[in-house]
C-alpha positions as CSV (number, residue, x, y, z in Angstrom):
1,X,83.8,29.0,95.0
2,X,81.8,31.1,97.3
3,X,82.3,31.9,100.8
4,X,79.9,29.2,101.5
5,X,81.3,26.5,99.4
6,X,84.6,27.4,100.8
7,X,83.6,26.8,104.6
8,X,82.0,23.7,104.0
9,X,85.3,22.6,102.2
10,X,87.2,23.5,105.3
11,X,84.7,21.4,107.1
12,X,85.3,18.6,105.2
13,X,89.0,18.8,106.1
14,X,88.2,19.4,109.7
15,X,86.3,15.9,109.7
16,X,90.0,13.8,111.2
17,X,91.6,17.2,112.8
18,X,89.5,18.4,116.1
19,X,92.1,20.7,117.2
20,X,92.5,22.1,113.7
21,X,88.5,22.8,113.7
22,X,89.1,25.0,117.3
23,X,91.8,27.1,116.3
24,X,89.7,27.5,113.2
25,X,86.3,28.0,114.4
26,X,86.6,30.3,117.1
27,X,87.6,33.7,117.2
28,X,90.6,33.5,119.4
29,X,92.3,36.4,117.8
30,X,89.6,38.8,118.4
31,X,87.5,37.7,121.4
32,X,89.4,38.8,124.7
33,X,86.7,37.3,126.4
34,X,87.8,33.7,125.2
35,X,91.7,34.5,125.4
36,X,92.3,33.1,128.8
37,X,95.1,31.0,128.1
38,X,98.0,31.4,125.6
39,X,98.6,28.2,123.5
40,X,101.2,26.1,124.3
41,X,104.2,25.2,122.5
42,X,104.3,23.1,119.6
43,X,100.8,23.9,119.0
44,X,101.1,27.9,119.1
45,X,104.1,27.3,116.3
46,X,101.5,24.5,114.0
47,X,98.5,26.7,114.4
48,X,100.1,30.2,114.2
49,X,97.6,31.6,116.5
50,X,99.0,33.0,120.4
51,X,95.8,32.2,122.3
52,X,93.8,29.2,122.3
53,X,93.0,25.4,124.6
54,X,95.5,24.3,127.4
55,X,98.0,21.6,126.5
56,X,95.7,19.2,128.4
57,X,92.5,19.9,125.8
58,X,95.5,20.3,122.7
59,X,97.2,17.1,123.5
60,X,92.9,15.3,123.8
61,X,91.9,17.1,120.8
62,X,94.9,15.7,118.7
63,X,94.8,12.3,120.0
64,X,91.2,12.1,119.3
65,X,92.3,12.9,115.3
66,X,94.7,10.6,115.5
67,X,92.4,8.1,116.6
68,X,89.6,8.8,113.8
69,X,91.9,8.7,111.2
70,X,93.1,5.6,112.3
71,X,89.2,3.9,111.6
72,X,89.7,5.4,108.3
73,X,85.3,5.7,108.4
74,X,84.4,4.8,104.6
75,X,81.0,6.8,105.2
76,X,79.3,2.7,104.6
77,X,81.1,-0.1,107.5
78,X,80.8,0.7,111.0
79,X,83.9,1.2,112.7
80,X,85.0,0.6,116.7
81,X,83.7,3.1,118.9
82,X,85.8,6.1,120.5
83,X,85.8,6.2,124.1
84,X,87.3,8.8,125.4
85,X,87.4,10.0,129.4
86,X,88.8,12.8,131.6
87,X,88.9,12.6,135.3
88,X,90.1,15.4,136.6
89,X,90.3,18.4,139.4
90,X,88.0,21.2,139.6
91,X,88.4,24.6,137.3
92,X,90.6,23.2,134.2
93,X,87.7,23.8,131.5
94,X,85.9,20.7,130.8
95,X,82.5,22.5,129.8
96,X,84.5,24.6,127.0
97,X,85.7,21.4,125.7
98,X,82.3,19.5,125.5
99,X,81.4,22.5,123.6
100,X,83.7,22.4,121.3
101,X,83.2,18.5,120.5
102,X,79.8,19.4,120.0
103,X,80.7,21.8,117.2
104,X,83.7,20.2,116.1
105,X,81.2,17.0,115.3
106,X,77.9,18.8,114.2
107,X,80.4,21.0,112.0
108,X,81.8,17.9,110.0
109,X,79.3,15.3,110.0
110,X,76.1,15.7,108.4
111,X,73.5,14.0,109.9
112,X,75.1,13.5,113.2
113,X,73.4,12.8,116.2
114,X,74.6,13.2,119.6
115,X,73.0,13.5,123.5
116,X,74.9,15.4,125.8
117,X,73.8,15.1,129.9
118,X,75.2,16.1,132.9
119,X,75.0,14.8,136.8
120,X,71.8,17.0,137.6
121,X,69.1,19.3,136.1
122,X,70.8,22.6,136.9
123,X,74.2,21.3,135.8
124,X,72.9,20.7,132.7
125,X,70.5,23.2,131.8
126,X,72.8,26.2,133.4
127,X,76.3,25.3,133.0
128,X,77.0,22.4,130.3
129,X,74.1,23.5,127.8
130,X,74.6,26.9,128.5
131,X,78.6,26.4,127.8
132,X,77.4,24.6,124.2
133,X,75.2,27.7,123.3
134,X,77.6,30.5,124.0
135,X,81.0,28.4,122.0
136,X,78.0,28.1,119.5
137,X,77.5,31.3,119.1
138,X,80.8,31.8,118.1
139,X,81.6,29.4,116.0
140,X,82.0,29.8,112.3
141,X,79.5,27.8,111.1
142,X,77.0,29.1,113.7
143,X,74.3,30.3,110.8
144,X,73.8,26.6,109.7
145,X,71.8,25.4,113.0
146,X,69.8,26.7,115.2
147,X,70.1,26.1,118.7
148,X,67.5,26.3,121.8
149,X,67.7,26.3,125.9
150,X,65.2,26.1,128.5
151,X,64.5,22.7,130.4
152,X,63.1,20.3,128.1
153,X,63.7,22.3,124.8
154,X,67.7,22.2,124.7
155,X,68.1,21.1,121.2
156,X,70.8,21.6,118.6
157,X,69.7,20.9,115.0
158,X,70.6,21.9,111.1
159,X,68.4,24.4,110.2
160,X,67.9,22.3,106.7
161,X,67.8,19.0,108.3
162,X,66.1,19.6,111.6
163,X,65.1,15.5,112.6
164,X,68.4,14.1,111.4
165,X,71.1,16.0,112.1
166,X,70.7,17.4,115.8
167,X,72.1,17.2,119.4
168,X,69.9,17.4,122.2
169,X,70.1,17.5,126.0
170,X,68.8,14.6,128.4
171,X,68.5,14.7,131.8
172,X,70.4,11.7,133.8
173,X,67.8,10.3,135.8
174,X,67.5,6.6,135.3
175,X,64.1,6.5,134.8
176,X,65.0,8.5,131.6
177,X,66.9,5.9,130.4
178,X,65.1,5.4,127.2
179,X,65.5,8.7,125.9
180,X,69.5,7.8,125.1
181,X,68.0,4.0,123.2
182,X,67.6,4.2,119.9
183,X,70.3,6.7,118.8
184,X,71.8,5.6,115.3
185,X,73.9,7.2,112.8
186,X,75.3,4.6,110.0
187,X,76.5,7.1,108.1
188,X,77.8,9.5,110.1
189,X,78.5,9.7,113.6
190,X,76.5,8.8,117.1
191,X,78.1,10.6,120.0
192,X,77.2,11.2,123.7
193,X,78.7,13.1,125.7
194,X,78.5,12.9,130.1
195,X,79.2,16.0,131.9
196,X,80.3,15.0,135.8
197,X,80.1,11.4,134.4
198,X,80.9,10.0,138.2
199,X,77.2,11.2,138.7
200,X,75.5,9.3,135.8
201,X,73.6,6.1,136.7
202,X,75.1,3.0,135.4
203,X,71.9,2.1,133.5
204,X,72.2,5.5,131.2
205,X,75.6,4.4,130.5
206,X,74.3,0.6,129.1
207,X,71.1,2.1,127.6
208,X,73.9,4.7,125.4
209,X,76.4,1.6,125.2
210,X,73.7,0.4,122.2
211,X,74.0,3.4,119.9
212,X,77.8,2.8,119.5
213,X,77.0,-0.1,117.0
214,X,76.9,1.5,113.4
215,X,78.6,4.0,111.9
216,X,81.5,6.2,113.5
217,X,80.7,6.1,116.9
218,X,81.8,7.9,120.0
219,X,81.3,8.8,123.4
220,X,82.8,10.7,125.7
221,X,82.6,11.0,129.8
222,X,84.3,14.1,132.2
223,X,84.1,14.8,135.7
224,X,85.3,15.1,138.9
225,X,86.3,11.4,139.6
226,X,83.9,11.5,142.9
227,X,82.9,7.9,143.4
228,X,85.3,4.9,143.6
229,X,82.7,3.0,142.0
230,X,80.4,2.9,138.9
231,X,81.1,2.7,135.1
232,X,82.9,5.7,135.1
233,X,85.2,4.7,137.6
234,X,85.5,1.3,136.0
235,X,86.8,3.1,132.3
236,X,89.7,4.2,134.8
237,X,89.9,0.2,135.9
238,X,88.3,-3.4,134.8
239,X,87.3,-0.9,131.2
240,X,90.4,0.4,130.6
241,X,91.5,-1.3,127.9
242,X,88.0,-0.2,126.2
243,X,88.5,3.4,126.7
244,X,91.4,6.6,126.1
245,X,91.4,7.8,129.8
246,X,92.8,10.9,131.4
247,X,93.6,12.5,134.9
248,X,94.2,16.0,134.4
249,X,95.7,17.3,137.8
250,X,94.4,21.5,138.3
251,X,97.5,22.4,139.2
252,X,99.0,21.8,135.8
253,X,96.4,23.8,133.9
254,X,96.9,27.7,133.3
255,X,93.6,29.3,134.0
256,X,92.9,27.6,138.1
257,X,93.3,29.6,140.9
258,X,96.9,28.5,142.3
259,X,96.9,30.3,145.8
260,X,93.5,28.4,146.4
261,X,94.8,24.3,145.5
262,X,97.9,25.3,147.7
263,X,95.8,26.0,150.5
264,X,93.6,23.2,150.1
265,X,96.1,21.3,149.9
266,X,97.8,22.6,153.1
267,X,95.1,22.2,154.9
268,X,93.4,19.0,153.8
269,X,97.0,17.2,153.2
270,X,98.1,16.4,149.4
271,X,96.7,12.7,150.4
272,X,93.6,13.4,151.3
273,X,90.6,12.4,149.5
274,X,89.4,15.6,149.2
275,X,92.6,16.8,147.4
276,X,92.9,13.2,145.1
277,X,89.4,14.3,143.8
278,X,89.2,18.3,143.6
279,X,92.9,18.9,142.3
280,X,95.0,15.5,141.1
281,X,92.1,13.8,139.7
282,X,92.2,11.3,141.0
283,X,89.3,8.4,143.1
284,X,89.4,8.4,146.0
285,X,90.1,5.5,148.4
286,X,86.5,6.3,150.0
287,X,83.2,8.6,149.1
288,X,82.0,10.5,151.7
289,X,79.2,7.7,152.5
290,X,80.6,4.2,150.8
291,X,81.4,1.9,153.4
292,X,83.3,-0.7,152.0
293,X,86.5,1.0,151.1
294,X,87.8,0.6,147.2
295,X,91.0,-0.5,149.2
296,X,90.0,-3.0,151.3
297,X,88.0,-4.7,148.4
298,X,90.7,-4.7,146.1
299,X,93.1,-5.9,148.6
300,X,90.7,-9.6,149.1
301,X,89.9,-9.0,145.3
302,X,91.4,-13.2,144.3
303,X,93.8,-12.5,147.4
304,X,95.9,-16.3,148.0
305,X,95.4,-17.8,151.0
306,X,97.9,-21.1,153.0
307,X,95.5,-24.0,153.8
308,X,96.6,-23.5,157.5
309,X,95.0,-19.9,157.5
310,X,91.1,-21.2,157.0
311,X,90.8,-24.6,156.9
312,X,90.6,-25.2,160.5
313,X,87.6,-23.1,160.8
314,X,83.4,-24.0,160.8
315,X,82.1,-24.0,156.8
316,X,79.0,-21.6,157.0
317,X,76.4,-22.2,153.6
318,X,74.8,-19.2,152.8
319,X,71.9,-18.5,150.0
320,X,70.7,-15.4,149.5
321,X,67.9,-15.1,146.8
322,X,66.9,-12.9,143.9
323,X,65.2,-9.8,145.0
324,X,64.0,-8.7,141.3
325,X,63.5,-10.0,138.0
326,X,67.1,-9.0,136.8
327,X,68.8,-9.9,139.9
328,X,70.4,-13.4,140.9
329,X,70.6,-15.6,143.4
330,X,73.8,-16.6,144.9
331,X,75.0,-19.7,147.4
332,X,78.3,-19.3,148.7
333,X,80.6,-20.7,151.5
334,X,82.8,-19.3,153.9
335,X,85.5,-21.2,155.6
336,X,87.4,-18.7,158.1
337,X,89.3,-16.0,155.7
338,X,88.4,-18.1,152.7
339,X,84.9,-17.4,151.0
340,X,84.0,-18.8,147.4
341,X,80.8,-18.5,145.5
342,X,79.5,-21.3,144.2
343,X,76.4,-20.7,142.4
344,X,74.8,-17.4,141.0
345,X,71.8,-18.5,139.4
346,X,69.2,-16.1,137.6
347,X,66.0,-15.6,139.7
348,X,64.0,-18.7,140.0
349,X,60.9,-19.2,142.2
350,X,61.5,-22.8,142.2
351,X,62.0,-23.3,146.2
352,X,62.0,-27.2,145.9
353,X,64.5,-27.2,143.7
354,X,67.2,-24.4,144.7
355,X,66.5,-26.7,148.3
356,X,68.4,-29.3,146.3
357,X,70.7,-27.5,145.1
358,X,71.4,-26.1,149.0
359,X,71.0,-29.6,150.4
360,X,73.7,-31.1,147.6
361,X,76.1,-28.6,148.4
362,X,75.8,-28.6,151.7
363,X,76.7,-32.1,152.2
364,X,79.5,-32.1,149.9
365,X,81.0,-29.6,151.6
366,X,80.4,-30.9,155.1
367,X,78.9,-27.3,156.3
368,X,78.5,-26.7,159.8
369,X,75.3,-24.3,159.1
370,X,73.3,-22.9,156.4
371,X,72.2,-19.8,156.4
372,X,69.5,-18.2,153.8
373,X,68.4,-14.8,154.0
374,X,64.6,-14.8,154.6
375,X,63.1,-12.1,152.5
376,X,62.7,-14.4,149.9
377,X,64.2,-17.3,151.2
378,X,61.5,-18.4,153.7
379,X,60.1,-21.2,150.8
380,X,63.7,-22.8,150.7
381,X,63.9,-23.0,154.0
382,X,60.8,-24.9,154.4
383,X,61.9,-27.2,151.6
384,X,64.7,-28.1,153.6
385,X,62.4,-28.7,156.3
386,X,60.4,-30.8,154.7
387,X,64.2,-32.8,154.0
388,X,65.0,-33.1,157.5
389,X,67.4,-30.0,157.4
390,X,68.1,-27.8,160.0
391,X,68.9,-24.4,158.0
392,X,68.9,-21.3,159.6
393,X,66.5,-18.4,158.3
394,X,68.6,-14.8,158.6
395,X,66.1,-11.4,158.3
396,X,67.5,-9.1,157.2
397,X,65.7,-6.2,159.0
398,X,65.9,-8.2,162.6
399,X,67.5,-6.7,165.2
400,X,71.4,-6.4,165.6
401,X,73.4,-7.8,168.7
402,X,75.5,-4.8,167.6
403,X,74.2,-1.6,169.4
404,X,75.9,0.4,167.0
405,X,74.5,-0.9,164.1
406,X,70.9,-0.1,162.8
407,X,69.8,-4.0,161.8
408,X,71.1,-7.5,161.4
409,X,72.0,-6.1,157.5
410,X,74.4,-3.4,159.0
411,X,75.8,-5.9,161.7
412,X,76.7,-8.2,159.2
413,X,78.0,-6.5,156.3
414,X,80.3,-4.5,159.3
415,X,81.4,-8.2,160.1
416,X,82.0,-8.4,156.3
417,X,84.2,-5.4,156.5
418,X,86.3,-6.1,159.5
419,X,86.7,-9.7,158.2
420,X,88.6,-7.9,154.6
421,X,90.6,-5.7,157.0
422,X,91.4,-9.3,158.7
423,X,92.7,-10.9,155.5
424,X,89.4,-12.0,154.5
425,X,89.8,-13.4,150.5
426,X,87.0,-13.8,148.1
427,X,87.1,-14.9,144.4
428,X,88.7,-12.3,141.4
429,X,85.0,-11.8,140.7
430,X,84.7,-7.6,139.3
431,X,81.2,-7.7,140.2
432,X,81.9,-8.9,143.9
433,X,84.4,-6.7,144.1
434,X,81.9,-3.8,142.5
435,X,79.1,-4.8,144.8
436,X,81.1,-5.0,147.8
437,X,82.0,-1.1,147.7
438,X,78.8,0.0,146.6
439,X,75.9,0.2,149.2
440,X,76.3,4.2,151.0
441,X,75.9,4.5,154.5
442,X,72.4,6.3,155.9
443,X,72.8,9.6,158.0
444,X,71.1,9.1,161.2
445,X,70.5,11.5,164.2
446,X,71.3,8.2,166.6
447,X,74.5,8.1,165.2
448,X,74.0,4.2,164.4
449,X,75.2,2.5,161.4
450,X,72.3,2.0,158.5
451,X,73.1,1.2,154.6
452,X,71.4,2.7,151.8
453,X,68.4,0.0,150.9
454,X,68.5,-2.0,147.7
455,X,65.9,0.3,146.1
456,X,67.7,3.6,146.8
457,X,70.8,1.9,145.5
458,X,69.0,0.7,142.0
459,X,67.6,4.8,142.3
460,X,71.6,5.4,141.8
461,X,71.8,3.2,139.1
462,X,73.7,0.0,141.0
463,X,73.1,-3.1,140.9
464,X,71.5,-5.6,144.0
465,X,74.9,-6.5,145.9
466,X,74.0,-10.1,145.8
467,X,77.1,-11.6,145.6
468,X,78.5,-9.7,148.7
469,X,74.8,-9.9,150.6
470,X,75.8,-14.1,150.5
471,X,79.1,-13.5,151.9
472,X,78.2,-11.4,154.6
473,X,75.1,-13.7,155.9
474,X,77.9,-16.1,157.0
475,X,78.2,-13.6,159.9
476,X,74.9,-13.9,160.9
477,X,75.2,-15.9,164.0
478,X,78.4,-17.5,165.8
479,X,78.4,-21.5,164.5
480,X,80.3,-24.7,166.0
481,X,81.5,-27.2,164.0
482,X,79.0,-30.0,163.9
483,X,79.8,-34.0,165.1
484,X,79.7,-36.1,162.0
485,X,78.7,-39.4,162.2
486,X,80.6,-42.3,160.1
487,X,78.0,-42.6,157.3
488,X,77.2,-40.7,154.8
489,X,74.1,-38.9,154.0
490,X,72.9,-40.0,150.3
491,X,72.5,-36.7,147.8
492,X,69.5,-34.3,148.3
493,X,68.5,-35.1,144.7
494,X,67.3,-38.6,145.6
495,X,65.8,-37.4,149.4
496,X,61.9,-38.2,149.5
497,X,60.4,-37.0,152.1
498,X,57.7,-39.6,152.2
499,X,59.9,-42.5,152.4
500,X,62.0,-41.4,155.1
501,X,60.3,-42.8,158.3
502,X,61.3,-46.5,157.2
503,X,65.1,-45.0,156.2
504,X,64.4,-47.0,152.9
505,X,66.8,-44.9,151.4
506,X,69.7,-45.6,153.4
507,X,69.6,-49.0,154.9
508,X,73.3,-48.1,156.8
509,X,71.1,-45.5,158.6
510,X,68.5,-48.3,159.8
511,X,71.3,-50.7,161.3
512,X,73.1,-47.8,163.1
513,X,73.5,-47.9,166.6
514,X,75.3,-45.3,167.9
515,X,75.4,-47.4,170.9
516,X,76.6,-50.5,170.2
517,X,79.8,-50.0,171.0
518,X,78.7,-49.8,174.9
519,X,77.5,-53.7,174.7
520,X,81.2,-54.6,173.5
């Protein structure tokens, strides 16, 4: 065989061995510029070679083979998708390592197709694309593609197979969403790749989600673990059983700058949320803006309540309604430190009929007050009307008894808050619990409270916190427990609005005299 034919042999053997395909690829033994770190036992004895990855990127890089080789890939049947993540503190090397997946995978697979993106533009363009091309340059099998940089022209691709064997760089925003649909590889290998995956929008992540279907699939997410919230945070939580997660702690890795950690760390405190997330690794308990702490909203998360902690307080009803197409609306009651949901229904612009719905529920429950958030709730309020109900309408936007809060929203979801630190207990719903520590807080010169609007959060790539919007319009306003008369109210599906003044629906109602007992 030629030199060629030998190489692409070697490939071929590199195709279930990523680590083998580093020590291989790369120069180590006669690049000082890439001999930063010395490799660690056992892998300096199984490779033979003195410089090369930290133990971290050894021990990901041969748990990674171990994985593939476990899908035993037949080239024909799709296989599970790899999903791999690293959360971790700053300086330990994560761009060299999305490099060398990128060459590792190109190398071995033929027609391959893979989509690496980063938090931001300049990340992207100037350190994880620029980290790809240099590795690339380098690597053995460097002749066979060519490679391109530049804002909208970073591109990876075989030379001989340009359109269907490539890797190209996206930019994160969500309104690029489509560019990561429609990415398929049945007989080889789709891969993405997320550089400072805290950063990416949640909808890139679902968009990518669908080209992990055929083939030998894999994706894989690093970052500083910045947010408490989001899918990546979620691989390290409610996802964990779908993904191969690491938290790399920088003061464990050879090539970070020791004498800087330890005084970070001395003078930010080796608990602090700035030390969790730039050295352990780690999420912290609160972003710099999130409101809702990830603590206090797993502490309520299905939290058990005694009967003699809520039931002695007023029931509040609360609707709040769909604010888009792929929202939901959501009724839910509150009863002291109790809350339950009771309905999440997908959008519907059916006023008469979620007025039902509100008007069955409420008296089945016996609420004391209704409360339905009036951006898109004023037609079910004047449904109820038009039932003899006394529901309250709740905007939003109105002004808050709170001075220090910005609007009723702010006043209320700071109720919301106070009431978890309280004890406050709400159903083991993820998404509740997602929503609840979602929404940012708003700078202001004032110093007032504001949250982030719906829109700005959906610009992040989060959902419409629904679910927690219904629970905190039960603070709205202070509400007695009402006097209930000894008869019952027949349902709201059987309430006709038209036949009411003659109480032909409930002849109890017309013999009632709530002062008969005065004549006795």
């Amino acid at each position: 065989m030629n030199a060629e034919e030998v190489l692409c042999a070697d490939m071929g053997r590199f195709f279930a061995d990523p680590l083998g395909f580093v020590i291989y690829a790369y120069p180590w033994d006669t690049d000082p510029s890439i001999q930063l770190v010395r490799l660690p036992a056992p892998y300096n004895l199984l490779y033979n070679c003195e410089f090369g990855p930290d133990k971290w990127a050894c021990d990901f890089l041969a748990d990674l083979g171990e994985k593939v080789r476990a899908r035993r890939f037949d080239g024909v049947h799709a296989v599970e998708p790899i999903r791999e993540s690293v959360a971790s503190g700053h300086g330990i090397g994560k761009g060299a390592l999305t490099a060398w997946l990128v060459g590792w995978i190109m190398s071995t697979r033929p027609y391959a197709k893979g989509t690496v993106t980063a938090n931001t533009a300049p990340q992207l363009e100037t350190k994880t694309w620029a980290q790809i091309v240099s590795w690339t340059k380098r690597c053995v099998t460097s002749h066979w593609f060519e490679i391109t940089t530049g804002r909208g022209s970073m591109r990876m691709s075989h030379k001989q197979h340009p359109s269907d064997w490539y890797c190209s760089a996206q930019t994160c925003r969500e309104e690029n969403s489509e560019a990561f649909a429609g990415q398929h590889a049945a007989n080889s290998s789709s891969f993405y790749i997320f550089d400072e995956a805290s950063a990416v929008p949640d909808k890139i992540h679902e968009v990518s989600e669908g080209g992990l279907t055929d083939g030998q699939p894999m994706l894989f997410a690093f970052g500083n673990p910045t947010r408490p919230t989001g899918w990546f945070a979620d691989a390290f939580g409610r996802m964990r059983h779908r993904w191969g997660t690491r938290q790399i702690d920088s003061r464990t890795v050879q090539i970070t700058n020791k004498a800087e950690i330890d005084r970070m760390i001395a003078d930010y405190g080796i608990d602090s949320d700035r030390v969790k997330v730039r050295v352990r690794g780690m999420f912290p308990s609160l972003s710099a803006r999130q409101f809702i702490s990830t603590e206090d909203a797993d502490a309520g998360l299905g939290r058990v309540l005694r009967p003699e902690q809520y039931n002695f307080a007023e029931k509040i009803l609360t609707c709040d309604p769909a604010w888009e197409g792929d929202d939901e609306l959501v009724i839910g009651l509150r009863q002291g430190l109790a809350y339950s949901t009771l309905r999440t229904i997908a959008k519907n612009d059916n006023d008469l009929e979620i007025a039902r719905i509100l008007a069955q529920l409420e008296d089945e429950h016996e609420a004391d007050a209704v409360f339905v958030d009036g951006g898109f709730g004023t037609g079910i309020i004047s449904a109820g009307r038009s039932m003899g109900r006394d529901w309250i309408i709740v905007w939003f936007g109105a002004k808050s008894s709170d001075p220090g809060c910005l609007n009723k929203r702010m006043e209320m979801w700071k109720a919301s808050r106070d009431w978890l630190k309280a004890g406050g207990a709400y159903p083991n719903d993820p998404v509740m619990q997602r929503q609840a520590t979602g929404p940012e807080l708003v700078p202001r010169l004032d110093g007032k409270l504001q949250l982030e609007s719906k829109a700005d959060m959906k610009a992040r790539g989060l959902e419409s916190p629904g679910r927690w919007d219904a629970l905190a319009l039960s603070f709205a306003y202070p509400v007695q427990k009402k006097l209930r008369f000894p008869f019952n109210r027949q349902p709201a599906r059987d309430y006709n609005p038209l036949e009411a003044a003659d109480n032909s629906l409930n002849p109890k109602a017309r013999d009632y005299d709530p002062f008969a007992h005065m004549n006795r």
